[in-house]
N, C-alpha and C positions, 0 to 999 in steps of 0.2 A: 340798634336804632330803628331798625326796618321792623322788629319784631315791635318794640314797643311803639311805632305808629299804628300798626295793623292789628293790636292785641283787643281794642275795645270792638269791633265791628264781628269778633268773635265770639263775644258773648252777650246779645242783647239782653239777653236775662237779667242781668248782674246791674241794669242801668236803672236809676232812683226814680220809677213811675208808680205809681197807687196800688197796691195787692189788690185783688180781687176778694170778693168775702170768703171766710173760709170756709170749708166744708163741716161737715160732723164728723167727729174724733173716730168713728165706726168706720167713715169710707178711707179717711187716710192713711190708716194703720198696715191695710195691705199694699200697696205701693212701697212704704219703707220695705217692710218685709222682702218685698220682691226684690228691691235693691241690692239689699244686704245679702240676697242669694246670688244673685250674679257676679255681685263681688267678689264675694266668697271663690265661685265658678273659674273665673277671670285667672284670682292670684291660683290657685291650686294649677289653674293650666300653663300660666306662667314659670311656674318653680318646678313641671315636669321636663315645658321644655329646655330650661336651663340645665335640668341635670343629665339630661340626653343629647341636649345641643350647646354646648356651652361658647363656645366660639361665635355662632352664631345668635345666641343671646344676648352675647359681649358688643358685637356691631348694632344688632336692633335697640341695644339699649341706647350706646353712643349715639343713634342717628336719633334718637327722640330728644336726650337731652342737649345732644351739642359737645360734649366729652369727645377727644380723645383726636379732634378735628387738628389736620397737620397745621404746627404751626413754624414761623419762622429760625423756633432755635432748636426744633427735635426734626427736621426736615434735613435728609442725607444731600437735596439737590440744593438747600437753599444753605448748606454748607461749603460749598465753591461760591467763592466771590464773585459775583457776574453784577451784583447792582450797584448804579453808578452812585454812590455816597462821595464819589471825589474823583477829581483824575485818573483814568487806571492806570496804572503802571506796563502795562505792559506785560506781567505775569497771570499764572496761573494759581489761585490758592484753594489750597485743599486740606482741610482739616483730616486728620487723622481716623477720626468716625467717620466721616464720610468718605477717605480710602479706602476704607473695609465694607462702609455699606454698597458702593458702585462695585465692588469686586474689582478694584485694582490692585496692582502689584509692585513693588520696585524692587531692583538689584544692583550689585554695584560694580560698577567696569573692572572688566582685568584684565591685563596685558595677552599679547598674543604671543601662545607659547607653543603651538606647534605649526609645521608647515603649511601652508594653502598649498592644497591637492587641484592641480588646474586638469583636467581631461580631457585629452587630444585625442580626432581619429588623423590617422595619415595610412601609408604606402610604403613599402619597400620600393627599391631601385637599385640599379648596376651602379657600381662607384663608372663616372664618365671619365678619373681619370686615371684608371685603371683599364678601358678601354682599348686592346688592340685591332688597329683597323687595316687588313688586308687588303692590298688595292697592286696593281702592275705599274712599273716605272718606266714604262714604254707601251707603245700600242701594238696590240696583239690580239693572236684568235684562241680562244680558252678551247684543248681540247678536252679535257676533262676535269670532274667534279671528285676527290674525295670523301666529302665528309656532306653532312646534311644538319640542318635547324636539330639543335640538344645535344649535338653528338659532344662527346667530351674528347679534348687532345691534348698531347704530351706537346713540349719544344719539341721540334727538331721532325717532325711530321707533316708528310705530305699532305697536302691541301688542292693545289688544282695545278694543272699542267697547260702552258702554253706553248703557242707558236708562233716568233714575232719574227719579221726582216728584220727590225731594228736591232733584234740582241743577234742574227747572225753576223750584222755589218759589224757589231760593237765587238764581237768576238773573231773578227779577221782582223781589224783595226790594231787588236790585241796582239795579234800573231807578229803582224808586222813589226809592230814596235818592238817585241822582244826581240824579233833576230837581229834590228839593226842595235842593239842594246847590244847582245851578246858580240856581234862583228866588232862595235867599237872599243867595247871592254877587251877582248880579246887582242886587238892591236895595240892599243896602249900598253898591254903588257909585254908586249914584243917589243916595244921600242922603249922600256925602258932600259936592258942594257945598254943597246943603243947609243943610246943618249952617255951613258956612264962611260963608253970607249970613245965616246966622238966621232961614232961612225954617222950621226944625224947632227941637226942644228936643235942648237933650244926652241927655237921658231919651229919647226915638225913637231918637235915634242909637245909645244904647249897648246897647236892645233889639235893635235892628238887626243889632249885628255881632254878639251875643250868640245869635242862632237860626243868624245864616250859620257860626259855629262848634261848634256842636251838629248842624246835618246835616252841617256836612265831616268832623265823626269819625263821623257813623254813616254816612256814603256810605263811609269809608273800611276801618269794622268790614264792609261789606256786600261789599265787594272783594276783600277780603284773604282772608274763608269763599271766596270763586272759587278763588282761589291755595291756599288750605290744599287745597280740593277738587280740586286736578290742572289745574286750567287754566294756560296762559299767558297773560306780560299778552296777547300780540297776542288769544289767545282771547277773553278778559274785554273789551275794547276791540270785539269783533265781536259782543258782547250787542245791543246796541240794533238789530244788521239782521236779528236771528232774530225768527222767527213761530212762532206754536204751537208742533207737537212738537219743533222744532227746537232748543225751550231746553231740553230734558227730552237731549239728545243728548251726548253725550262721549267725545273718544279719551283711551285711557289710553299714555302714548309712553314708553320707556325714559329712565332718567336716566343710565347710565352706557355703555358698550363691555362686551362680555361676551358668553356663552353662557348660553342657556334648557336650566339644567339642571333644572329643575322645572314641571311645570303643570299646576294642579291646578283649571283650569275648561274649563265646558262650555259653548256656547252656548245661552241657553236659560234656562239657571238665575236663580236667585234667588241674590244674594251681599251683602255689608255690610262692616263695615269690621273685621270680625272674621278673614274670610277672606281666606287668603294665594292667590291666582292664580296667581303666576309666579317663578321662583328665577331671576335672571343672575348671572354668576359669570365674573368676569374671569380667565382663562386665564396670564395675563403673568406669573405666581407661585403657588406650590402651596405647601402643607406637606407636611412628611415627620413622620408618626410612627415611633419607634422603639420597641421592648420593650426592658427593663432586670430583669432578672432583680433579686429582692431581694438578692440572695450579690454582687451589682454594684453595687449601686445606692452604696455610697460610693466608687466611683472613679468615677462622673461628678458634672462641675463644668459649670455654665454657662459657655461660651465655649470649649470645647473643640471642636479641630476634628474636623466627620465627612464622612466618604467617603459617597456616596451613589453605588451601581451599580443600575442598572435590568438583571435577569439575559436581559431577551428586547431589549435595544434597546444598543446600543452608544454609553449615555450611563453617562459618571461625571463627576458632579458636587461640587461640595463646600461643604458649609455652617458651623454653628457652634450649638450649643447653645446654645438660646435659651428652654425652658424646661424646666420638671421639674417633672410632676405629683405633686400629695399625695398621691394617692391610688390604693391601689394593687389592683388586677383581683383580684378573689375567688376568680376562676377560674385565671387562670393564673399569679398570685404574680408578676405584673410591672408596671411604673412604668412611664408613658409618659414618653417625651422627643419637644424637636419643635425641626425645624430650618424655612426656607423657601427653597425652589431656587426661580430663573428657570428661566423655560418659553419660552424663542424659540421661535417658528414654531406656538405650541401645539400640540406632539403630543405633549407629556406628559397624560394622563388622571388623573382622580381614581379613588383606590381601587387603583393599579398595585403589586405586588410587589418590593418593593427589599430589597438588600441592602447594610448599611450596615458600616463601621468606625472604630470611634471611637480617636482616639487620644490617651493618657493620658498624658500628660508625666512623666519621671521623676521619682522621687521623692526630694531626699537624705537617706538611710540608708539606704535599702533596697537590698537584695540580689538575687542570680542566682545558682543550683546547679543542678549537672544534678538531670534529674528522678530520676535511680536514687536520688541522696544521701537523699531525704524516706523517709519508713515514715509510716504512719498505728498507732495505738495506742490502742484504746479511742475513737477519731475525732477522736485530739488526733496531729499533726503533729511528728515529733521528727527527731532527724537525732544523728548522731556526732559527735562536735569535740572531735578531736585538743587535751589539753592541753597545752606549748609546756614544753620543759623537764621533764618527766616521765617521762622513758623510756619511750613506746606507752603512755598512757592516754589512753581514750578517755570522754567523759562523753557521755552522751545528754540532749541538751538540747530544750527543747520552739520552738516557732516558731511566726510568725504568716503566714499565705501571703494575700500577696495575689492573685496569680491562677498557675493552672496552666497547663501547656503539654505539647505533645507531650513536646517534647524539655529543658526545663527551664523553670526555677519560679522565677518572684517572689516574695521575702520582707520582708514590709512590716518585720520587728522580730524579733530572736532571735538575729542574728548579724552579726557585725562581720568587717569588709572585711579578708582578709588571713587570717584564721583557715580551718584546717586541717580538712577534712572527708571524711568517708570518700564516695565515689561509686559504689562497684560494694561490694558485700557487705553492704549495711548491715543487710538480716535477718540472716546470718550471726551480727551483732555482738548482733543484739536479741535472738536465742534466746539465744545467750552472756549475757546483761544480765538474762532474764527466769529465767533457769536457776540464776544466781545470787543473786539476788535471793528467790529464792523457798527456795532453802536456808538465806541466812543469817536467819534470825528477826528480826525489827522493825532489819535492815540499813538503813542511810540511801540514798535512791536514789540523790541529787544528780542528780534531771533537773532542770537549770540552765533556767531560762525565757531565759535571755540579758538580763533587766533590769537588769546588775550593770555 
């Protein structure tokens, strides 16, 4: 319309005013002439560049006549629905050509079929309750130190030596009791014939037995304080050949196998039954703590298997969930979990740097998409899904991720196995979705949560 209003003021020539007279037939012959050379000129330079530029002959041609200009039904972009011919719905439609011309892609969901690999750093540690803890059961002066921090010990091996008042009173206390133990036992046996001839009354006799059973429980209470105090019987039994300082003397011997990883006396001091001396720590088993980020912590289960790698020693071991702390690190927003490796040969260390991986057994429902398919939206997880019978609509539907991956993504809930999903263009789709969206006025979204 614009051409044909402005077409006449382009050609004054061509408008119906009086000729001019004409010339003689001699001067206008060469002006044709010339004409017809240029023309000539013109198309020959034409038809070289076409055969040396053809591409670009093909545009210069189109832009003079108007050919080849995009129009509404050979247009890849004006093949996604976006203009409002009616209510939108809410979806996305994409014809088939215009899938291919935008370079999108789709794929179709499928179950998830092997484990999620979660990867833990954590630490060794001494099992705490495997811990034996060396301390004096009475107050005393430590006169010496056997063993020192790493040293390795058998049972039954010296450890440090004291010297208390308390264990020599507790060991005369001892003395005591047994001899009046022994005088009473010993009379009562004397008066049982006694008694059988009628030379005593039953009244003697039953005082009799009646004091030799009151010193054998307190010879017995007076023993037993040796044994709660660290002695052995053989020790308690070598009372009666000590002299003087010798009762006030005592070794303190290990009770288990293990390593002195703690020591916290001096010879010299003053100590009591308050003070811890000595930490052994049986090597033959370790714990491993691991970190559990909170975003994690409901895909671990007790009894799940973990990979234990030491990154400086060429041990991978394997353990199992064994528990799961309540409570979780202020600092670092993480749950401990704890496994317990054997240690052969002990050269695992406590406190060592590990790297773990846990592995999550599949889940049934849950899904696998590549990682392109996902978009995040406001920091809610959405993805495309192709409706089945609809000619290219697409709904944006929301999701639930249970964990991410390089190269694709676990989805706890939002899509069903088999359904159609865009994988490569899916911002594409969601400018397309937010663009329409946003022109048609209080338009239904229909982002499908997948709970239906």
């Amino acid at each position: 319309m614009a051409i044909s209003q402005t077409h006449p003021s382009l050609h004054p020539s061509e408008r119906t005013e009086p000729s001019p007279p004409s010339s003689s037939p001699g001067r206008s012959s060469f002006p044709k002439f010339l004409k017809a050379a240029l023309a000539l000129a013109l198309v020959g330079g034409l038809g070289y560049l076409a055969s040396q530029y053809p591409e670009e002959a093909r545009r210069l041609w189109h832009s003079v006549t108007g050919e080849g200009k995009p129009k509404s039904e050979h247009s890849p972009v004006k093949s996604v629905s976006t203009e409002p011919t009616g209510p939108w719905d809410g979806f996305v439609t994409v014809t088939d050509r215009a899938l291919t011309a935008m370079g999108l892609a789709t794929v179709e969901v499928e179950p998830q079929s092997k484990p999620i690999r979660l990867e833990l750093l954590g630490t060794t540690a001494y099992m705490t309750d495997t811990l034996t803890k060396v301390r004096p059961m009475f107050k005393g002066r430590v006169d010496k130190v056997h063993v020192v921090i790493g040293q390795a010990v058998k049972q039954g091996e010296p450890l440090i030596e004291l010297y208390s008042k308390d264990l020599a009173e507790a060991k005369s206390a001892y003395q005591v009791e047994r001899i009046q133990w022994l005088y009473d036992k010993n009379l009562l046996n004397s008066r049982e014939p006694l008694l059988k001839s009628h030379a005593i009354s039953q009244q003697v006799y039953d005082e009799t037995k009646n004091n030799e059973m009151k010193s054998r429980r307190e010879y017995e209470v007076a023993r037993d304080k040796l044994l709660i105090y660290g002695l052995s019987d053989a020790e308690v039994d070598e009372v009666d050949n000590e002299v003087g300082a010798s009762k006030a003397r005592v070794t303190l011997r290990s009770r288990a196998d293990g390593f002195v990883i703690e020591r916290d006396v001096v010879p010299g001091n003053l100590y009591d039954d308050n003070d811890t001396l000595l930490v052994i720590a049986p090597l033959d088993r370790l714990w491993v703590w691991g970190h559990v980020f909170e975003s994690d912590l409901d895909l671990v289960k007790l009894g799940q298997s973990w990979e234990i790698r030491f990154p400086f020693l060429e041990h991978q071991l394997h353990g199992k969930v064994e528990l799961i702390s309540n409570r979780v690190d202020p600092d670092t927003h993480a749950v401990k979990i704890r496994t317990s490796i054997p240690n052969p040969g002990q050269q695992l260390k406590s406190d060592m740097l590990v790297r773990g991986m846990l592995e999550i057994p599949p889940v049934p429902g849950r899904t696998v998409i590549p990682r392109t398919a996902l978009i995040v939206d406001d920091g809610r997880y959405c993805v495309f899904v192709r409706r089945p019978g609809e000619g290219g609509k697409y709904e944006r539907r929301r999701v639930v991720v249970a964990q991410e991956k390089d190269d694709h993504v676990v989805i706890d809930h939002g899509l069903k196995v088999g359904e159609t999903i865009v994988s490569v263009g899916a911002l594409i789709l969601a400018q397309i979705y937010e663009d329409s969206h946003g022109l048609e006025s209080g338009a239904p979204s229909h982002e499908n949560t997948g709970a239906d």
